[in-house]
C-alpha positions as CSV (number, residue, x, y, z in Angstrom):
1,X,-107.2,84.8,-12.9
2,X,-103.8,86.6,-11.9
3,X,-102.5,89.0,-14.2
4,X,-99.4,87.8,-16.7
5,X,-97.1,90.7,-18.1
6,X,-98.1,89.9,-21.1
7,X,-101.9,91.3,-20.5
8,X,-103.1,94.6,-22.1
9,X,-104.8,97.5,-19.3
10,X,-107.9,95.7,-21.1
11,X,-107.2,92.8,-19.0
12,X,-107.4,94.0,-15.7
13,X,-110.5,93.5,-14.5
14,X,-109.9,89.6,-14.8
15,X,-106.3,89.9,-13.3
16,X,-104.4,91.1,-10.4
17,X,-103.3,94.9,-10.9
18,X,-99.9,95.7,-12.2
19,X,-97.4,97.4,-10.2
20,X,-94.6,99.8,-11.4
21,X,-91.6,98.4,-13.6
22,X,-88.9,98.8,-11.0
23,X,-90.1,96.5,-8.5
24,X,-88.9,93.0,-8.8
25,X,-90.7,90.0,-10.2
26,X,-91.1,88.7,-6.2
27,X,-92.3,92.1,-5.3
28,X,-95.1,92.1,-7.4
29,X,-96.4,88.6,-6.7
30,X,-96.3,89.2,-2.9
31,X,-97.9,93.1,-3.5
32,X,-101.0,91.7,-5.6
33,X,-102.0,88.5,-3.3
34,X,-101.3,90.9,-0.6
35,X,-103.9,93.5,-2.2
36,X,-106.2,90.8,-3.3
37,X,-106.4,89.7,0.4
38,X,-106.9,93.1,1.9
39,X,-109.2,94.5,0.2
40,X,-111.5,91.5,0.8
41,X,-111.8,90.8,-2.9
42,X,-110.0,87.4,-2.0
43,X,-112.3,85.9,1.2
44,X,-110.6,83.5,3.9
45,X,-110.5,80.0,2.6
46,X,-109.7,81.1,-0.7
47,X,-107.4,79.0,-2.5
48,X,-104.6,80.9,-4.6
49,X,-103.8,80.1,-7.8
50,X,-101.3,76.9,-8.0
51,X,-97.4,78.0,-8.1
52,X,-96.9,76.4,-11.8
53,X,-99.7,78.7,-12.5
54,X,-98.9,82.0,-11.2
55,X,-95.4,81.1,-12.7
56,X,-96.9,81.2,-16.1
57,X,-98.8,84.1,-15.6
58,X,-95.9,86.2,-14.1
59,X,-93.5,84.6,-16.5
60,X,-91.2,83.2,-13.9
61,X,-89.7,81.1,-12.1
62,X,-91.6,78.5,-9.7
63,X,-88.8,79.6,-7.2
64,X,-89.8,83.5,-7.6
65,X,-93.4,82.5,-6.8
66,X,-92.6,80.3,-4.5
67,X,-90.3,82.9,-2.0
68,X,-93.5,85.1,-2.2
69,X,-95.6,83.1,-0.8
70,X,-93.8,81.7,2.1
71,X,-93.4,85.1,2.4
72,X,-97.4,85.9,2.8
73,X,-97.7,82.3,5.1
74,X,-95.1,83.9,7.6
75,X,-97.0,87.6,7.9
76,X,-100.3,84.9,8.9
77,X,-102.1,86.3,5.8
78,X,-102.3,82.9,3.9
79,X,-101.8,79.2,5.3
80,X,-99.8,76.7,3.2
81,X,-101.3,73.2,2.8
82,X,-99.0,69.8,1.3
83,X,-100.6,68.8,-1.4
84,X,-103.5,71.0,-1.5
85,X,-101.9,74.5,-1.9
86,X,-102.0,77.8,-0.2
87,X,-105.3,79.5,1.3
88,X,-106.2,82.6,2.5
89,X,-106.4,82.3,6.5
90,X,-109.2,84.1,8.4
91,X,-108.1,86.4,10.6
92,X,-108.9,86.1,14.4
93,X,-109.3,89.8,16.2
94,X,-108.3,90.0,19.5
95,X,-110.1,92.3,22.2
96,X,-109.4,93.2,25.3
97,X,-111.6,92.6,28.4
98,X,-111.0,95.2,30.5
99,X,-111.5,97.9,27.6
100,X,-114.3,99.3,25.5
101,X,-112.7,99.8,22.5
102,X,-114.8,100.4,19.0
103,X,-115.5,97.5,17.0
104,X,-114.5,99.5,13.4
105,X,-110.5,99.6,15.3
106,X,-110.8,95.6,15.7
107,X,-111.8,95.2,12.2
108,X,-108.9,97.7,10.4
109,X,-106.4,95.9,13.1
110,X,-106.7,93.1,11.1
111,X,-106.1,95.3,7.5
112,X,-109.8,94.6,6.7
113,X,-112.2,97.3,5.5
114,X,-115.1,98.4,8.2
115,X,-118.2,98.2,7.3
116,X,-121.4,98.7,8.9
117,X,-125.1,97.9,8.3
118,X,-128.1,99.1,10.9
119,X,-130.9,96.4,11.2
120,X,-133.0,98.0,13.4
121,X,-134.1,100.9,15.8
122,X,-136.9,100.9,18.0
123,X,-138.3,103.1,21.3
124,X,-140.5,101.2,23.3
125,X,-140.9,100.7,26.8
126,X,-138.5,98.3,29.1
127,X,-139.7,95.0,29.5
128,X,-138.8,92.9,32.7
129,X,-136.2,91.1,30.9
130,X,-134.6,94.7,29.9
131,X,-134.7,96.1,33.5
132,X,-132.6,93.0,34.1
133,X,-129.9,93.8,31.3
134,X,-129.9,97.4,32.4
135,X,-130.1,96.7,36.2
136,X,-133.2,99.4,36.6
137,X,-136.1,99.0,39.2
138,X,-139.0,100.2,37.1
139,X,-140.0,100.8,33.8
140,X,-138.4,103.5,32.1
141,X,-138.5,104.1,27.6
142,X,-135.2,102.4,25.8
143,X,-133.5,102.6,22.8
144,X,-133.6,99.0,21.1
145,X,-131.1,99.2,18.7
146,X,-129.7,96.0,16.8
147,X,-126.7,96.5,13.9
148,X,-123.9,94.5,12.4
149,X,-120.2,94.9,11.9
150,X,-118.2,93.8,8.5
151,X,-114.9,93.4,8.4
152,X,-113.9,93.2,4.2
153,X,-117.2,91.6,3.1
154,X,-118.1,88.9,5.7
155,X,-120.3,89.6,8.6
156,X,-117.9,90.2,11.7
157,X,-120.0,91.5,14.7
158,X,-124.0,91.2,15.5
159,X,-124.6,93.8,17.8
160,X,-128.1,94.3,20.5
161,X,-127.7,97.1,22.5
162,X,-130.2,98.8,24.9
163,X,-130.2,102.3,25.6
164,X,-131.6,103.9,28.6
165,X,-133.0,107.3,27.2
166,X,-133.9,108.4,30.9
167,X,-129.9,108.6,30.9
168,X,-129.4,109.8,27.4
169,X,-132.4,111.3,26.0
170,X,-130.5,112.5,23.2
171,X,-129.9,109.1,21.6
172,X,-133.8,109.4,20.5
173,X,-133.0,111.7,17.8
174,X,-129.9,109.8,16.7
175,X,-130.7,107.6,13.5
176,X,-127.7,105.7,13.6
177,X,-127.8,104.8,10.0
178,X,-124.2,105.9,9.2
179,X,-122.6,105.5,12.8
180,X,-122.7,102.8,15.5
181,X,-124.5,103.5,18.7
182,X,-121.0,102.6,20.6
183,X,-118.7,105.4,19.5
184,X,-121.6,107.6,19.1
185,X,-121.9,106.8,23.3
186,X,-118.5,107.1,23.8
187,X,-118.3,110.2,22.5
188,X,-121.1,112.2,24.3
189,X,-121.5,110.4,27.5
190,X,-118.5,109.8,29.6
191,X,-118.8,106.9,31.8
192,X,-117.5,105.8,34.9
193,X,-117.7,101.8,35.0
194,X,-118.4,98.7,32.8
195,X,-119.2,95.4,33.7
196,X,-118.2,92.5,31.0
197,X,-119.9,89.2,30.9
198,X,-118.3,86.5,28.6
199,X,-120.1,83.3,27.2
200,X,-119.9,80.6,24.5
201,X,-122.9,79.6,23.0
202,X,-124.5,78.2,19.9
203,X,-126.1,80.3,17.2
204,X,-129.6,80.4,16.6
205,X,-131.4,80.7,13.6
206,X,-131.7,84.6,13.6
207,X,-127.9,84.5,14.7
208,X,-126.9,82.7,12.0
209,X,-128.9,84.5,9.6
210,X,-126.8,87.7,10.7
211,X,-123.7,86.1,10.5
212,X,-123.6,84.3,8.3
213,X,-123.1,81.1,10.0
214,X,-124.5,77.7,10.2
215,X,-127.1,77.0,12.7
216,X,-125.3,75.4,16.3
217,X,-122.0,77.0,15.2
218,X,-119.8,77.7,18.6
219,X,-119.9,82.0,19.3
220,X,-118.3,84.3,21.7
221,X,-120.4,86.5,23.1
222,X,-119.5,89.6,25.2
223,X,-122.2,91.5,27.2
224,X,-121.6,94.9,28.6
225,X,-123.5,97.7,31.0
226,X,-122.1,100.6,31.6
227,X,-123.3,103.6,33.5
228,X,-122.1,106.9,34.6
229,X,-123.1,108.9,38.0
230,X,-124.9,105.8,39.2
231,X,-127.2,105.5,36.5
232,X,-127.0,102.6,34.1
233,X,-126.6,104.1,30.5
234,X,-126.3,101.0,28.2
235,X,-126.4,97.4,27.9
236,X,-124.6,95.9,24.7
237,X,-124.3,92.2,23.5
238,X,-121.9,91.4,21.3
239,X,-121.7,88.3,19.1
240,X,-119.0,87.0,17.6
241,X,-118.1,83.8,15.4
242,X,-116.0,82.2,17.8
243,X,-113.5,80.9,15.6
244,X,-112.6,84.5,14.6
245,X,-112.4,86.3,17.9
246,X,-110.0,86.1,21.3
247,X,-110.3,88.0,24.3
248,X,-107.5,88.8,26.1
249,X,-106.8,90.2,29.3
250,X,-103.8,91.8,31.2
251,X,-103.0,92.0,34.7
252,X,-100.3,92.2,37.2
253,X,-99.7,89.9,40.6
254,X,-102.0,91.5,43.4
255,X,-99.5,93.3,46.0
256,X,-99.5,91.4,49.4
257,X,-101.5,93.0,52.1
């Protein structure tokens, strides 16, 4: 229920919060949807409260409530439906191909709070289908590390990475509870290439699961190695729902030879 300014301090738990006195009526409106939808407390697909209704609540004019949220529909942060009302959009991150760049950056791009969850952690030794991912002749012990990325409170990211601790023994020790194996890489091992393989496919029941997804929904997924002085350091997959991800990619025209 959206906060009227008739509504004691007591009431603010069920309503939107109340800004200072000296901003206009239109201020506030746009202000608390916009906090609402920011701090994840309103999810994508969320329908906001009719116009006639917030007008009551803010004791004003439909028009007031009205310039607000066309307001919101043109920053992309709700979408505006005849007849059915206005919704809050999902927002669609965009990464770039050619970079590594941290998951928790994508997420706040899109004014969402970061959040991050480890599943698992496990040492064991490389299986065939490992020494494939991580383009190694013979067995060697890896890191099997498998986390997720939030962005407000919906899942945003599952994450499978490998590690190569022949390459970075000191991963071992690492718990990764509180930080993600990626920056915690980026930030100790420099590296000198990066290969990116990008696929659609359909999520599995364990995928799903993580996502929170329906089973055969459509998903981006981006795979990674990278490696440093010739050895391979890391292989990552990345899955995203694919309706909230783009990748995009610069370039420039290739100079005649």
């Amino acid at each position: 229920m959206v906060k009227s300014q008739g509504e004691s301090a007591s009431d603010a738990g069920t309503g939107l919060v109340e800004t200072t006195n000296d901003l206009s009526l239109h201020q506030r409106i746009l202000g608390d949807i916009e906090d609402r939808i920011l701090s994840g407390e309103w999810q994508p697909g969320f329908r906001i409260p009719f116009e006639v209704d917030l007008a009551e609540q803010y004791k004003c004019s439909r028009m007031t409530v009205n310039k607000a949220l066309t307001q919101l529909a043109k920053t992309g942060l709700i979408e505006r439906r005849r007849k059915s009302g206005s919704y809050v959009t999902q927002p669609r991150a965009q990464s770039a191909v050619l970079e590594i760049r941290d998951i928790k950056l994508e997420v706040q791009s899109l004014g969402l709070v970061y959040g991050y969850s480890l599943t698992s952690k496990t040492k064991r030794r490389s299986n065939a289908d490992d020494r494939v991912r991580l383009g190694l002749t013979s067995p060697v012990s890896i890191l099997d590390v498998t986390c997720r990325h939030f962005a407000g409170r919906r899942p945003f990211c599952l994450e499978e990475r490998l590690i190569n601790l022949n390459a970075v023994p000191e991963a071992e020790a690492e718990s990764f509870e509180e930080t993600a194996p990626g920056p915690w890489l980026l930030n100790r091992v420099p590296w000198s290439a990066a290969e990116h393989t990008i696929r659609a496919a359909s999520a599995g029941g364990d995928i799903a699961e993580a996502l929170g997804i329906a089973i055969g929904t459509a998903c981006l997924t981006v795979e990674r190695r990278t490696w440093s002085n010739g050895a391979y350091i890391t292989h990552v997959r990345l899955i995203y729902p694919g309706e909230r991800h783009a990748l995009v990619a610069n370039f420039t025209p290739s100079q005649p030879k």
